[in-house]
Every structure is written in structure tokens, then in C-alpha cells.
C-alpha positions as CSV (number, residue, x, y, z in Angstrom):
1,X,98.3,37.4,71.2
2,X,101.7,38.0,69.3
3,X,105.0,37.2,70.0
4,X,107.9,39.7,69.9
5,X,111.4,39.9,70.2
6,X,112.9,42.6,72.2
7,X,116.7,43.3,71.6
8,X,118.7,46.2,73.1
9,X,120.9,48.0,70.8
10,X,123.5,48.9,73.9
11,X,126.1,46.5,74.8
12,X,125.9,43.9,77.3
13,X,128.1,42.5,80.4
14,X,128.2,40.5,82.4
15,X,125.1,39.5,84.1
16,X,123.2,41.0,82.4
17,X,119.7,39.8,79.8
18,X,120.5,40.9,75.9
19,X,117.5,40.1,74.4
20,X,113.9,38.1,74.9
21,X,111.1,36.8,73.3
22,X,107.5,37.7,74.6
23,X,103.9,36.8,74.2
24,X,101.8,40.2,74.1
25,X,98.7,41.9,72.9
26,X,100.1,44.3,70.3
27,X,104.1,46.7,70.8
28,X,103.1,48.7,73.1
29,X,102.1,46.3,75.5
30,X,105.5,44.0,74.3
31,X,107.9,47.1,74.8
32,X,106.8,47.6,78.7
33,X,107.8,44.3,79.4
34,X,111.4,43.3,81.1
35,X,113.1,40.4,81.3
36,X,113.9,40.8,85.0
37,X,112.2,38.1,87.4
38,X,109.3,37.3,84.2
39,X,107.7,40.6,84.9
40,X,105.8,43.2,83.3
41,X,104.7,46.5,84.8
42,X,102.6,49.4,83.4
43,X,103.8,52.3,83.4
44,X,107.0,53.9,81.7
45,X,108.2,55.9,84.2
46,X,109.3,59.6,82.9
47,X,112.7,58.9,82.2
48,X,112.1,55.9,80.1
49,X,114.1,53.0,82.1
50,X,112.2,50.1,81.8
51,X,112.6,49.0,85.2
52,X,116.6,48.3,85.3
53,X,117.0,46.9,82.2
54,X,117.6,49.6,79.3
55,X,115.9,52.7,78.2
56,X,113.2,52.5,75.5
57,X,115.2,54.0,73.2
58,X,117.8,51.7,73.4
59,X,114.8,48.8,72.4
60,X,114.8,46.9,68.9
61,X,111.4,45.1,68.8
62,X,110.7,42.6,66.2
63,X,107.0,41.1,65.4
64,X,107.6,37.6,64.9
65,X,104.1,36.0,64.6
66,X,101.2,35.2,66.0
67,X,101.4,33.0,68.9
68,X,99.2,29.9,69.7
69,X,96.0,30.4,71.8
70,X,97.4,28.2,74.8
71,X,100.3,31.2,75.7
72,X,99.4,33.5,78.1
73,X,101.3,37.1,77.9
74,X,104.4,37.4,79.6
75,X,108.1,36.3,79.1
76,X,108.6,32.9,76.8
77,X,112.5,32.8,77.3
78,X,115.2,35.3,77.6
79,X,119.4,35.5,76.7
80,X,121.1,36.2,79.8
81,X,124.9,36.5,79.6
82,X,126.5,35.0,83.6
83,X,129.5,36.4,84.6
């Protein structure tokens, strides 16, 4: 497992999740992931919204290292901004 950090390159508000770090397989797997409730889901759908978050597109990934064997995949922490 790696970890990434996944940044959008669109503003943010108010209520609303800038960036988060995950523990994942390899980018692909990473880059389907949201920040939203700890989730991940499969599928892209055809207009590239991951989920409600921001379009892929609008993603900055960055492979930060190998993570430790004890982490399981999914969300390690996340920046969200309260209104």
C-alpha cells in the first residue's frame, strides 16, 4: 500500500473538504476515492464527478510514500474548511 495526497486545484468554501491524504494500492485506485463520509466507490461515472466532491480533472495527486503494513486502504485524514 501507498499513501497519496489528493488536492483539488478549484477553490474551496465553505463546508467544503480541500484536500486528503489516503492509503491505496497504486493512483488509480487513490484518485476514485472521496473524502466524503471515508468512502470510496468504483466507478467514475461518465462525467467525471467523483461523487460530489470535484471532477477528476480538477485532482492534484501526490505519491508520498509507502505506507506501513498495519493501514488498511481508505481515508487517513482530510482538510475540511466549516462555515
Amino acid at each position: 500500500m501507498k499513501l497519496y495526497h489528493l488536492k483539488r486545484t478549484t477553490s474551496c468554501s465553505y463546508d467544503e473538504c480541500s484536500d486528503f491524504v489516503v492509503c491505496a494500492p497504486n493512483e488509480e485506485t487513490a484518485i476514485k476515492m472521496q473524502p466524503r463520509e471515508f468512502e470510496s466507490w468504483e466507478d467514475i461515472p461518465e462525467n467525471g464527478v467523483v461523487n460530489d466532491w470535484v471532477n477528476v480533472e480538477d485532482i492534484e495527486i501526490t505519491y508520498l510514500g509507502d505506507a506501513s503494513i498495519r493501514l488498511e486502504q481508505g481515508v487517513i485524514c482530510a482538510s475540511f474548511h466549516s462555515g
